[in-house]
N, C-alpha and C positions, 0 to 999 in steps of 0.2 A: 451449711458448708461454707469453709472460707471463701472468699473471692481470691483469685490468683495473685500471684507478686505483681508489684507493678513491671517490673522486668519483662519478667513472661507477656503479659500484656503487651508491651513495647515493640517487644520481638514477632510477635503474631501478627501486628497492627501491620512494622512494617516488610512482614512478608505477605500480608493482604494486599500494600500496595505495589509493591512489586510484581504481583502478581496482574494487579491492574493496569497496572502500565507496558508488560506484556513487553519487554525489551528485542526481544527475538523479531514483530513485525516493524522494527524499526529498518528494515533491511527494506521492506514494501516502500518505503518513502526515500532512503536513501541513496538505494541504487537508483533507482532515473532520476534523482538530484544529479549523483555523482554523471550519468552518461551525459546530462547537460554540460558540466562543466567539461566532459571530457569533447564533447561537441567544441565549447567555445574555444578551447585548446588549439584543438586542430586547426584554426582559423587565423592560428597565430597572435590570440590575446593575452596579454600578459595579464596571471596571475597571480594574486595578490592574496597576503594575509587572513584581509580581511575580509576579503570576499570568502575563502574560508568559512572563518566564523561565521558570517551571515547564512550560508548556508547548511553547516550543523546546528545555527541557531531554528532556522526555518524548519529544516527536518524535523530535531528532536519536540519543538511544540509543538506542531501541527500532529504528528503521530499522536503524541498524549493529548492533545484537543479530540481527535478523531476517538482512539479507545474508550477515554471515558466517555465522553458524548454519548457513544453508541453504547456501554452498558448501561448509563441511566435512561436507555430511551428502550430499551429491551428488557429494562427491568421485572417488566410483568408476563413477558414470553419465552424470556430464555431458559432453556435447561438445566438441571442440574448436571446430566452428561456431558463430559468436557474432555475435550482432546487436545491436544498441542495447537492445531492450526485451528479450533473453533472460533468464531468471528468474536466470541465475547469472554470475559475471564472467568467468570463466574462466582464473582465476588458478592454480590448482591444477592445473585442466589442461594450460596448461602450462608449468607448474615455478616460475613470477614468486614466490609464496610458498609455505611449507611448511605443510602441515597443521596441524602441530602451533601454527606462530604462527597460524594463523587461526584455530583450536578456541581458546586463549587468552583469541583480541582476541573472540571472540563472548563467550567467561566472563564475559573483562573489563566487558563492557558487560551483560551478562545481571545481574550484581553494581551495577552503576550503577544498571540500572531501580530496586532492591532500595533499595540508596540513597538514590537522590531519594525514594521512597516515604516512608522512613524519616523525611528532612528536612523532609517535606510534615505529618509524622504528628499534629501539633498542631491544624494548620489544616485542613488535607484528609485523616482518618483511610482513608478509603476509595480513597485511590488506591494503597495496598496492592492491593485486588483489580484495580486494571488492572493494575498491574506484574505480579503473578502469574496473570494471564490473559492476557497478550503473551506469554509462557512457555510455558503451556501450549497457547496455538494453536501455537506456532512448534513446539512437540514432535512435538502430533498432524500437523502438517501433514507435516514433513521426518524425524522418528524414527522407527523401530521401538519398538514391533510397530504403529503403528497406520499412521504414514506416508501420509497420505491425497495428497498432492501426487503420489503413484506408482499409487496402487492405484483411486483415483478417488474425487471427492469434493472434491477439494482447492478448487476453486474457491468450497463453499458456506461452505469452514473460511475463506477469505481473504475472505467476504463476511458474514461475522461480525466480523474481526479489522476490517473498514475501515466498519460498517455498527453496531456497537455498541459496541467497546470507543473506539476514536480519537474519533469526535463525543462520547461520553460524558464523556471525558475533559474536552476544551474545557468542556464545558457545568458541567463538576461543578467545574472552577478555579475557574471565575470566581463560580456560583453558589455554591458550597459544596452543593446540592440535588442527590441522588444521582438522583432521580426526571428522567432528561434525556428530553423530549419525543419519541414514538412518529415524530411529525413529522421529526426529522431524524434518528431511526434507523434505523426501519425501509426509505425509501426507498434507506438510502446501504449496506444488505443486498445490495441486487440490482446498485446500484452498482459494489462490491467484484467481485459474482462476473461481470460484464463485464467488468471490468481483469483480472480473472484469464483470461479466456477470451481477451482481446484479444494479453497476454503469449505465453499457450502457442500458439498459432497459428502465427505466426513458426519455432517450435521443431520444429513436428508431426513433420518427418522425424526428426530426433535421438531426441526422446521416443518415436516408436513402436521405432527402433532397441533400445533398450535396456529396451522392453517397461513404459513408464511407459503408464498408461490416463487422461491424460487428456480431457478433454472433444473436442477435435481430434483424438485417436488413437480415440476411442471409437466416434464419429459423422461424421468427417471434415472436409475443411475447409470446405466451401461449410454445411452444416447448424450448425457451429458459432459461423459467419461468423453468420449468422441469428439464432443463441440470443445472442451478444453484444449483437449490436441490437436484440432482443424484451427482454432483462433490462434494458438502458441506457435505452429508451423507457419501462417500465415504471415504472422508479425516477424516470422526470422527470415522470411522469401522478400517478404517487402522490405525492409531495411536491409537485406540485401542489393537489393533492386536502386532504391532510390538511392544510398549512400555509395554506390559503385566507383566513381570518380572519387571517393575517399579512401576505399577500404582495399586494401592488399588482397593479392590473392592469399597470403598468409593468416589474414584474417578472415577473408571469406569461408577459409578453410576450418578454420577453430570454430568459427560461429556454426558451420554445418555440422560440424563433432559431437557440439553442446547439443542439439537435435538427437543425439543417439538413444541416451534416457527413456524418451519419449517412446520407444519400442517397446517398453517395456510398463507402458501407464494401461493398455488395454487389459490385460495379462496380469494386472495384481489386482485380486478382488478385494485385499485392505485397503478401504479407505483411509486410512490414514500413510498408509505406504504411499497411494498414488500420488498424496499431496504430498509430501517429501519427497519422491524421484522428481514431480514438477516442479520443486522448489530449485532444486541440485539442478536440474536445464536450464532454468529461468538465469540461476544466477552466472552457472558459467558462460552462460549466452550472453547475457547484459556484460560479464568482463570482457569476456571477446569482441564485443561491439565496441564498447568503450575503448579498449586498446587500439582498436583500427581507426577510430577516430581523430583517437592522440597522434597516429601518425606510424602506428607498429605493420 
């Protein structure tokens, strides 16, 4: 049999990688970028170009640092079964890329965070420590020996990575003030560990398969379905709470709105429904936050 045109070939390759790179959870990294900057706003600091760029620079790396990372580290456990919101693409699984280019393209971009750091270093000396603190969560989360995304735990390490370092970031751009407000950290902690919960849900049968513990394989699916919505209501009571003196009754208002969804996350037994109504709360909640910030 012939081998295919090189065309076809080209085209495959790069809907493989497209597929690797997973564009759609670029939304995970950029919104609590974006509520930083919209934190530093409110503050009255003036925004700039390139503070901008810097941080769609930081987002779009660190995302594709994280995805590939995490599929050549899952290469031996992951699924063939694949949903929209599953943690991994499933590209390795089956056969669309090689290991080896994917360990590379995560290098590659593990070296870019490194970079921009570097670029940044005059004006923003400290964002060296986020660049090597996206590193080191992505380690602990998907490497050995510590590997938490398997052995359990993983969800509070992703509700650090989406809850301190990414709003910290936005907030230290624009301000240059490394000191970013407890106000849009802390809440977007619990944040983080309900998009982690809302992810692996969908997955539960795969990950108990191959003996990953987490939160859904732990406790199951209806108890985890629970602790998603107890962490996500918790995170829009607290940033309500702390950011009070910021936020309008107009936008206290829209942020309680964005909670209504959420009625409706016990109540669908599709996994993959749940995690898309919790995608749809998460985001109009993080706009509405952000809006009240800016000063709406």
């Amino acid at each position: 049999m012939s081998s295919p045109p090189a065309s076809v070939s080209r085209s495959s390759r790069a809907k493989a990688w497209l597929r690797a790179a997973r564009p759609h959870a670029q939304a995970n990294i950029a919104l609590p970028i974006a509520l930083g900057v919209a934190a530093a706003v409110g503050t009255g600091a003036a925004l700039e170009a390139w503070m901008l760029w810097a941080c769609a620079a930081f987002s779009v790396l660190d995302q594709l640092f994280i995805v590939f990372a995490n599929d050549y580290a899952d290469r031996h456990t992951d699924s063939a079964a694949r949903t929209w919101v599953s943690g991994g693409s499933g590209v390795l699984v089956d056969g669309s890329l090689s290991p080896a280019h994917v360990r590379r393209a995560a290098l590659a971009h593990l070296v870019g965070l490194l970079v921009l750091a570097l670029v940044l270093v005059t004006r923003r000396p400290w964002m060296i420590a986020a660049s090597l603190s996206a590193i080191v969560l992505m380690q602990l989360y998907s490497y050995a020996p510590v590997r938490l995304s398997h052995r359990g735990g993983g969800e509070w390490l992703q509700g650090a990575g989406i809850g301190l370092v990414l709003p910290w970031v936005g907030f230290y751009l624009v301000t240059g003030d490394p000191r970013a407000p407890l106000a849009i950290l802390l809440p977007m902690v619990l944040f983080g560990v309900a998009g982690n919960i809302s992810t692996a849900v969908p997955d539960l049968a795969a990950d108990r398969a191959v003996g990953k513990r987490t939160l859904p394989v732990v406790v199951g699916d209806t108890r985890a379905r629970i602790a998603g919505v107890f962490f996500q209501l918790c995170a829009m009571v607290l940033a309500s709470w702390l950011a009070r003196a910021q936020l309008s009754p107009l936008a206290q208002g829209l942020m309680a709105c964005a909670a209504l969804p959420w009625l409706l996350h016990l109540g669908l037994r599709a996994p993959l429904a749940y995690a898309l109504i919790q995608g749809v709360s998460m985001t109009l909640w993080l706009l509405a936050f952000a809006w009240g910030l800016v000063g709406g």
